[in-house]
C-alpha positions as CSV (number, residue, x, y, z in Angstrom):
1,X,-24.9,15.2,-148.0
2,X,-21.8,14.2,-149.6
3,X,-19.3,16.9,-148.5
4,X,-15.7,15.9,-148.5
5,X,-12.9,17.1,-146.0
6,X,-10.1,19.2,-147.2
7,X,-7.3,18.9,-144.6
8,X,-4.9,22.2,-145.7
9,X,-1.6,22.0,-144.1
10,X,0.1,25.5,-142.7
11,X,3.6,25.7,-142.3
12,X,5.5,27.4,-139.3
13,X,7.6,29.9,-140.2
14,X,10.3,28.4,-139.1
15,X,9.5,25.9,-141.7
16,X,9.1,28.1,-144.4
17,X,12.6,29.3,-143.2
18,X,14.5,26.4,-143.5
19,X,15.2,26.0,-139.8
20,X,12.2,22.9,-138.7
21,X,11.7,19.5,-140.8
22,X,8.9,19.0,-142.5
23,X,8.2,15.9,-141.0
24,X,4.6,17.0,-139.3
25,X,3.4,17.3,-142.9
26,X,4.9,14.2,-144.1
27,X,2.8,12.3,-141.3
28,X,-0.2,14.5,-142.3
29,X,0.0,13.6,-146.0
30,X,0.1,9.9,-145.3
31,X,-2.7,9.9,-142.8
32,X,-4.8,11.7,-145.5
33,X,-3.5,9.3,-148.3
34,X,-4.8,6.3,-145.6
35,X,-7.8,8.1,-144.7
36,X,-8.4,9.0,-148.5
37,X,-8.6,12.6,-147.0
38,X,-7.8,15.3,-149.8
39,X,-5.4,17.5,-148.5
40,X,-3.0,20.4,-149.6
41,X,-0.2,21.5,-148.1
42,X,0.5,25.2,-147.9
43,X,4.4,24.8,-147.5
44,X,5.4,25.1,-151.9
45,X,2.9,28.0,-151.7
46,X,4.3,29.9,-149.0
47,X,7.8,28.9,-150.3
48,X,7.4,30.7,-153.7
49,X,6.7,34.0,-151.7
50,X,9.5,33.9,-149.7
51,X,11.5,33.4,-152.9
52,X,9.9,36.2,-154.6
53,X,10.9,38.6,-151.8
54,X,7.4,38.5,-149.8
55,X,7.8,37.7,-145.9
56,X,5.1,35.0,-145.3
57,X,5.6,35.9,-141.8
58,X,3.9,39.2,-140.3
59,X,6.6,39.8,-137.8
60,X,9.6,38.1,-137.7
61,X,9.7,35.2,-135.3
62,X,6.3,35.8,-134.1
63,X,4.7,33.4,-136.7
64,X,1.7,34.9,-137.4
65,X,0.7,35.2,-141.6
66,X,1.1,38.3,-143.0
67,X,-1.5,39.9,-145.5
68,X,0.0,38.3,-148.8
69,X,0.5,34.8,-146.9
70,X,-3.2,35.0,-146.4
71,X,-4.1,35.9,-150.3
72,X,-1.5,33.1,-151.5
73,X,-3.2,30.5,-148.7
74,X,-6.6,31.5,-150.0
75,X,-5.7,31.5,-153.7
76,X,-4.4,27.7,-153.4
77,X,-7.2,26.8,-151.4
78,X,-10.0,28.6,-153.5
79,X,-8.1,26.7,-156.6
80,X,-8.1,23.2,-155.1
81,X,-12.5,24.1,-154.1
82,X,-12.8,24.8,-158.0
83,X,-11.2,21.5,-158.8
84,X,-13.2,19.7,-157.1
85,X,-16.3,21.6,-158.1
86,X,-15.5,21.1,-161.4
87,X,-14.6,17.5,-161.2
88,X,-17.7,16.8,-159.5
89,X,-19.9,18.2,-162.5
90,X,-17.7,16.8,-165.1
91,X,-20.0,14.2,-167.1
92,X,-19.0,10.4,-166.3
């Protein structure tokens, strides 16, 4: 029916941190660049809240995303839909 994947990528905390490479989502981006997979990586989103003061992390070292994590995850991912969407009606 012509629906397209959307791989999103979620950093661990400890990524977000500083502390883990980010070489898991370097693989993942070039197996969605082979696989011509569109795919968006959560790590620059969850980056900018840490700098801005917001813990991306509910509890320290447990890992789990806390509320405003969530609304900056679904805000990227709502904007890269709307993209597409409107990429998809855009005349050719």
């Amino acid at each position: 029916h012509g629906g397209r994947l959307l791989l999103v990528v979620w950093p661990s905390w400890r990524q977000i941190e500083g502390i883990d490479p980010l070489a898991p989502q370097e693989k993942l981006a070039l197996f969605a660049r082979e696989m011509a997979i569109d795919h968006l990586d959560l790590m620059p989103v969850l980056s900018e809240l840490e700098r801005s003061g917001v813990k991306a992390s509910l509890v320290p070292l447990d890992g789990h995303p806390s509320p405003r994590a969530h609304e900056a995850a679904a805000r990227a991912i709502a904007q890269r839909l709307a993209e597409r969407i409107a990429s998809m009606d855009a005349p050719r």
